[in-house]
N, C-alpha and C positions, 0 to 999 in steps of 0.2 A: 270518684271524681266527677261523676254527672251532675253532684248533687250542688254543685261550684255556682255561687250567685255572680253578678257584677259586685253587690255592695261588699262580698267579702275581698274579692279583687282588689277592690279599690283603699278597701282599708289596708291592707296588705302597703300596696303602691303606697298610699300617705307615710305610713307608721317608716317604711324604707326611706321615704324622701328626707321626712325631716326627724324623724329618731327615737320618736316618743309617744308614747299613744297616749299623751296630753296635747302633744300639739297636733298629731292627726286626728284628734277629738275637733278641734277646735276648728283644724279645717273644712272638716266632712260637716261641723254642723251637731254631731252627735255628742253624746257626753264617752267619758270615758272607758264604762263597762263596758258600755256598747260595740265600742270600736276593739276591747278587748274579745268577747265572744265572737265579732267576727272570723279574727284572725284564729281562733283557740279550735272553733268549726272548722276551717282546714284545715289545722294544724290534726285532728282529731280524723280527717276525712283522707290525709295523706298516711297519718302513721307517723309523722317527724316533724319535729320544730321546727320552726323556720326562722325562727328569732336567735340568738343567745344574746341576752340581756346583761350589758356590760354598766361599769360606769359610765362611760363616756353618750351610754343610747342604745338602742336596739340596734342590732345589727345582723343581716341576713346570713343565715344557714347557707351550704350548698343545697338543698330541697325550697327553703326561702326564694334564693336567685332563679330558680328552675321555675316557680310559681311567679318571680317578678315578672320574669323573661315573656313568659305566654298570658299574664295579664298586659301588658305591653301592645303583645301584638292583638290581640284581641279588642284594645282600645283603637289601635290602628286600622282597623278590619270595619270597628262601626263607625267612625270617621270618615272613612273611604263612602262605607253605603251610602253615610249621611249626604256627602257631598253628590253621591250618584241620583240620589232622589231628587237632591238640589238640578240639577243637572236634568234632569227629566222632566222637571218644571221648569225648565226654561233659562233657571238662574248662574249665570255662567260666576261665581266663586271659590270659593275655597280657601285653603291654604296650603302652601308647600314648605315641607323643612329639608332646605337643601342646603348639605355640606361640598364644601369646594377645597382640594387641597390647597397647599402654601403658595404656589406655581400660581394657581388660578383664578388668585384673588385680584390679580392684575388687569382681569378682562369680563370675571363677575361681574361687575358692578353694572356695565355697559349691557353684559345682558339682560340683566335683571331690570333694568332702568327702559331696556326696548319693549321687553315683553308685558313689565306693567300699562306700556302705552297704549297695547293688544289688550290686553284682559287688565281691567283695571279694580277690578274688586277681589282679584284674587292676588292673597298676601303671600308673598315669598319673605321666610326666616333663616338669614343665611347664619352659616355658622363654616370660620376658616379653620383649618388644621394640618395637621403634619397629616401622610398617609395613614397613621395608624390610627390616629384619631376618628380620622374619616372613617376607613372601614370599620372600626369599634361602633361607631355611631349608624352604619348600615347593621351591621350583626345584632346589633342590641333594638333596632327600630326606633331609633332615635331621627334618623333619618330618612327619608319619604326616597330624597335621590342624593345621587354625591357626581360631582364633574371631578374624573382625573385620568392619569394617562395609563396605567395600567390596571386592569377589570381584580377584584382580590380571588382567589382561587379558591380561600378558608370554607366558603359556602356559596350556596347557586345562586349564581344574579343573572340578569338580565343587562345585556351593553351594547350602548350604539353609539356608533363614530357622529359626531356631530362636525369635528376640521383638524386640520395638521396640526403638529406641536411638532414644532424645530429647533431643532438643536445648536449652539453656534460656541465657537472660541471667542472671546473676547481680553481686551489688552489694554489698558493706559492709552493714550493716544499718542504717546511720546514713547511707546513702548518702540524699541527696535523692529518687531516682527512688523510694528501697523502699517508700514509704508511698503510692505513688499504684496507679490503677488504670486498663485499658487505655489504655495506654502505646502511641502509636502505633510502628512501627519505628525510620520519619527520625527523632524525637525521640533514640534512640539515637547516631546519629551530630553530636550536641553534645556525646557524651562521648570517652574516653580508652577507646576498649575492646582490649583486653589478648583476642589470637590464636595460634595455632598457626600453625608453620609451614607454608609453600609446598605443597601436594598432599598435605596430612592430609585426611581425609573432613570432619573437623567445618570446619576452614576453608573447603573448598569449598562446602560446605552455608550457608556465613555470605554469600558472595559472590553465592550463588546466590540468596535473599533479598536482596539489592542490587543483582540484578545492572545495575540499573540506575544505579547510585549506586558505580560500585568506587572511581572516583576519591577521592570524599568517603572512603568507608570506609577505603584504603591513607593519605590523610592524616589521619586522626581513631586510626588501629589500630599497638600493640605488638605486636610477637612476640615468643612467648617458648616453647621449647622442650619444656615438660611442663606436665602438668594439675596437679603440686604448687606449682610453682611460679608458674601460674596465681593457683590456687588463695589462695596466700600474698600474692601480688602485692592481688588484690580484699580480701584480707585490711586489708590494712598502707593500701588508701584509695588505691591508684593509679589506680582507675582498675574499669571495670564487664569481665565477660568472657564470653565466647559458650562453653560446656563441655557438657559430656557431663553428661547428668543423675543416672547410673550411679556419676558420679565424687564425689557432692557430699554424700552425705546424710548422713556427719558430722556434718560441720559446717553442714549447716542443722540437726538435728537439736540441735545443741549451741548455736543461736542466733551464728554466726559469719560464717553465710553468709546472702543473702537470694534468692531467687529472685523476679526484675521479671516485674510482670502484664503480659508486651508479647504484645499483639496479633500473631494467626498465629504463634505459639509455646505448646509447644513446638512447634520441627522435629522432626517422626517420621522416623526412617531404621531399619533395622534393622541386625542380628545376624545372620551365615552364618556356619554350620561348612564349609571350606575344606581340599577334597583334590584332590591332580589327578590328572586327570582318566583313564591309564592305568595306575594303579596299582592292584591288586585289593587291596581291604578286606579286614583280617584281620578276624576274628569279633570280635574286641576293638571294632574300632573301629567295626565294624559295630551294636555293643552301645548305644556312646559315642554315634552321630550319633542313633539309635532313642531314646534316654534325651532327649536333648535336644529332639526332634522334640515326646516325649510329655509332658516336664515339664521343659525348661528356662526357660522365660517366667516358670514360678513362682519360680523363685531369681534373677531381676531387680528392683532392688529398685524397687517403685511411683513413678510422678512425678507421682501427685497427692498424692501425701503431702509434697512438697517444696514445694509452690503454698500460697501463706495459705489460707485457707477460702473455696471458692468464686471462686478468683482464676483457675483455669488457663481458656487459652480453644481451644488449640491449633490446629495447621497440620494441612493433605492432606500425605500421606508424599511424601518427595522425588522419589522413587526410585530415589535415586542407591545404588552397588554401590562 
């Protein structure tokens, strides 16, 4: 395996992206043999194929994925130098690929839009998803960093709280509950409350609050797959919802949404910025975690400004990750 170039790496990387070692010919520049004896040299240097050659395109072996996987990080590794050198001459650049889950696409933007104003030749590439996405995209090095509220355990990162993330009930505004005031919990579970799915943070942060009570709560509780559609659902009178407070302030702002005075709420949890954990920070991103540490909390938008006047009462932080 010493014997491993970049070019064959790379042909490898091509032939996997787009299927063909015609079209990763064509990418690379080289003709077709060529790009074939690349990959046939570790195929030949490993012991096992890394192709199986279907109709449909090449398609990677398990030995194939294991050779994608640490050509990957190895592109990511001379990236990082590259930008370190950059960095050493003075040249404050880069680029960042940073995934944000569903939750935190709400207040992305604002950070992103702050920090460009700070560093303004370094390019952030964001990219939103569901939790699994995200973490798929840190495990695979698809991702430089990922913003969300619980750190993945699958493999070693690296996590820092950058601000709160609160929890809140919310209701129709003509909902019964919205005019009253400490609102015990159980009262909640007489209603129709509207959930995220199976191993989402805010979910388990809801159960956790009951955990006495899951029974009642699984039959009193909807799922439903995203905070807009949440969001729509409490709209339209179906029913009350346990959400991110980060997600709402639209439409409480627009008189659409209500936020319920329920007792030991909000739930505080936080916000980590999310890298793992042997992968050396290019200056960029080094720049990115630094900006957040020092002024991200400030472009989170407030959750007493969502509560009526005088209405929030709130909870001890979870601590869940």
């Amino acid at each position: 395996m010493r014997n491993l170039t970049l070019r064959q790496l790379r042909a490898v990387q091509a032939v996997s992206r787009l299927g063909t070692i015609a079209a990763a010919a064509r990418q690379l520049s080289l003709t077709a043999p060529a790009v074939t004896i690349q990959v046939k040299q570790i195929e030949d240097d490993v012991g096992l194929a890394l192709f199986d050659r279907t109709s449909e395109g090449m398609r990677l072996t398990v030995a194939g994925k294991a050779v994608l996987a640490s050509a990957t990080a190895i592109e990511t590794t001379l990236r990082s130098l590259a930008e370190e050198i950059d960095s050493i001459k003075g040249v404050r650049s880069g680029t960042i690929n940073l995934g944000v889950v569903s939750t935190a696409k709400y207040f992305a933007p604002r950070l992103i839009a702050a920090f460009r104003g700070a560093y303004p030749k370094i390019e952030v590439k964001l990219k939103v998803g569901n939790r699994h996405d995200i973490v798929s995209g840190l495990k695979d090095y698809k991702l430089d960093l990922a913003l969300m509220g619980r750190a993945p355990t699958e493999f070693p990162v690296d996590a820092v709280c950058f601000g709160d993330h609160p929890l809140v009930i919310i209701a129709d505004p003509a909902h019964p509950l919205a005019g009253e005031r400490d609102i015990e919990p159980e009262r909640l579970l007489a209603e129709t409350i509207i959930i995220r799915e199976p191993g989402s943070g805010t979910r388990l942060a809801l159960e956790g609050l009951f955990i006495n009570d899951l029974d009642r709560l699984q039959a009193c509780s909807v799922e439903m797959g995203s905070n807009e559609t949440i969001k729509q659902a409490v709209m339209a009178g179906l029913g009350i919802a346990f959400i991110s407070a980060h997600t709402i302030a639209f439409e409480v702002e627009m008189g659409r949404l209500r936020v319920l005075d329920v007792r030991q709420m909000p739930i505080r949890r936080k916000w980590y910025a999310v890298c793992r954990q042997e992968r050396i920070p290019a200056p960029a991103e080094r720049a990115f975690k630094a900006f957040l540490l020092e002024r991200g909390a400030t472009h989170l938008p407030l959750v007493e400004q969502l509560y009526p006047a005088g209405a929030m009462h709130g909870a001890p932080e979870s601590g869940m990750r």
